[in-house]
Structure formats: C-alpha cells, structure tokens
C-alpha positions as CSV (number, residue, x, y, z in Angstrom):
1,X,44.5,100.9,-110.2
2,X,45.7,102.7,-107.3
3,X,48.3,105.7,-107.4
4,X,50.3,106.4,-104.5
5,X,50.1,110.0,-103.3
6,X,52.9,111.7,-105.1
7,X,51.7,115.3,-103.3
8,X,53.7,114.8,-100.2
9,X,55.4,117.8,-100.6
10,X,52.1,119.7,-101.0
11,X,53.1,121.0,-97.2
12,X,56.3,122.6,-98.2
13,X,55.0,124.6,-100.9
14,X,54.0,127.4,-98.6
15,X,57.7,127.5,-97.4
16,X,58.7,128.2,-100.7
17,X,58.5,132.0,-100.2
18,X,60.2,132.8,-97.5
19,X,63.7,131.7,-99.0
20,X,65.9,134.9,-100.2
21,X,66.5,135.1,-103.6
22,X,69.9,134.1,-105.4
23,X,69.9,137.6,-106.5
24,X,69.8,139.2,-103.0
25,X,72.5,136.9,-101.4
26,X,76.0,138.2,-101.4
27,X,79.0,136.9,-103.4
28,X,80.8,136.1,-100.4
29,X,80.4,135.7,-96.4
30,X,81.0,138.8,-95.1
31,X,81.6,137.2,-91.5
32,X,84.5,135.8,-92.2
33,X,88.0,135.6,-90.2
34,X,90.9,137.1,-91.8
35,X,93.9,134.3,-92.7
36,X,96.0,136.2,-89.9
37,X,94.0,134.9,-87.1
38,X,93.3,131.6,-88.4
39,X,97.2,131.0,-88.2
40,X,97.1,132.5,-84.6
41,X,94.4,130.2,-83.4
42,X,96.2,127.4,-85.3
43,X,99.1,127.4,-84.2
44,X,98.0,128.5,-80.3
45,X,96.0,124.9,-81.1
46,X,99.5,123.3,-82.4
47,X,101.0,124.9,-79.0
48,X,98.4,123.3,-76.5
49,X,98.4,120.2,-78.2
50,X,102.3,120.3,-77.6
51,X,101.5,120.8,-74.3
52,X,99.8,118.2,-73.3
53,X,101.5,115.8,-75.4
54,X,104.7,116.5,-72.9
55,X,102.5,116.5,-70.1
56,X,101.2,112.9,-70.9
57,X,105.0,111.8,-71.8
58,X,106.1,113.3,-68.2
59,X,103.0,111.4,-66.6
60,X,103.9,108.4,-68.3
61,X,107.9,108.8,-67.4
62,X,106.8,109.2,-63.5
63,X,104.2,106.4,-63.4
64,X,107.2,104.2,-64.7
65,X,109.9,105.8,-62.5
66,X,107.2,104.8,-59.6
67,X,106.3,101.6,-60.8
68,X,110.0,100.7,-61.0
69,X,110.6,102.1,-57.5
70,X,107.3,100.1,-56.1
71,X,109.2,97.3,-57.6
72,X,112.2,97.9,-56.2
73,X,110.9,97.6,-53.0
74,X,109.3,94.1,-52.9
75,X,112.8,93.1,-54.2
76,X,114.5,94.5,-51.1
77,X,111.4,93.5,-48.8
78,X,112.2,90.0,-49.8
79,X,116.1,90.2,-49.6
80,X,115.8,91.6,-46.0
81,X,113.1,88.6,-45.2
82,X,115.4,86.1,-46.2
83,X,118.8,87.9,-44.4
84,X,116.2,87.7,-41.3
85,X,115.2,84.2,-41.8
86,X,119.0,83.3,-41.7
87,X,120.0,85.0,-39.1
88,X,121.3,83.2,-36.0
89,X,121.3,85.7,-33.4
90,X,117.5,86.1,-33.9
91,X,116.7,83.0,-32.7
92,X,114.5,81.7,-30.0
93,X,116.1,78.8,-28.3
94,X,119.2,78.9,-26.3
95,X,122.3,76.6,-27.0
96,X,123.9,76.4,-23.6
C-alpha cells in the first residue's frame, strides 16, 4: 500500500520560530489614526466626490447644449437651401 507524503509542511517548520509570541504583541495597533481625521479625510473624500459629480453634470449639460446647437444648424442649413432653391431672382436663364 502506498501512503501519500503527508510531510509537506516539513519545510515550514523552520519558520516556525521566527513568529512573535501572542504574549509580546500589543493589545492594540498603536499606529492608528485618531477618529478626528478619519472624519476630515472623509468628508474632504465626500467633497471631491461632489466635485466631480457637478463637473460631469456640467459636461453633460454642455455636450447637450452643443449637440442641440449642432442640430440646430443642419435645420437652418436646410431651410436656407430650400429658400435658395426657390428663389427666382437666382436664376440662370433670362425671360426677355
């Protein structure tokens, strides 16, 4: 009968030591942030986020302002195409 190698962790044993004790840790980070200036960068986030939301809503309100004037356009380019197509003083031949 053949047992699979169950020692696979025979590499990791020597890693074992270098791990701090539970004892030696402390209780708490001591690298924390206080709560104060996790609300400052929170709500300087909040801000900027604001910011750019409005600046995408203005973006959005001139593309459309332009796409309405763009279209506005090629309504009056066509209007003036078709005044000049019926006009009879702009034509070629002469009625005498």
């Amino acid at each position: 009968m053949r047992v699979p190698n169950l020692d696979f962790f025979d590499n990791k044993k020597e890693d074992l030591g270098k791990y701090p004790k539970l004892s030696d840790l402390p209780n708490l980070p001591e690298n924390l942030r206080p709560a104060k200036k996790w609300d400052t960068q929170v709500k300087k986030i909040i801000n900027d986020r604001k910011i750019v939301n409005n600046n995408i809503k203005e973006i959005n309100e001139e593309q459309t302002a332009t796409d309405n004037i763009l279209d506005e356009i090629v309504i009056l380019k066509s209007l003036v195409s078709s005044y000049k197509s019926d006009d009879p003083s702009d034509s070629t031949t002469n009625n005498e």
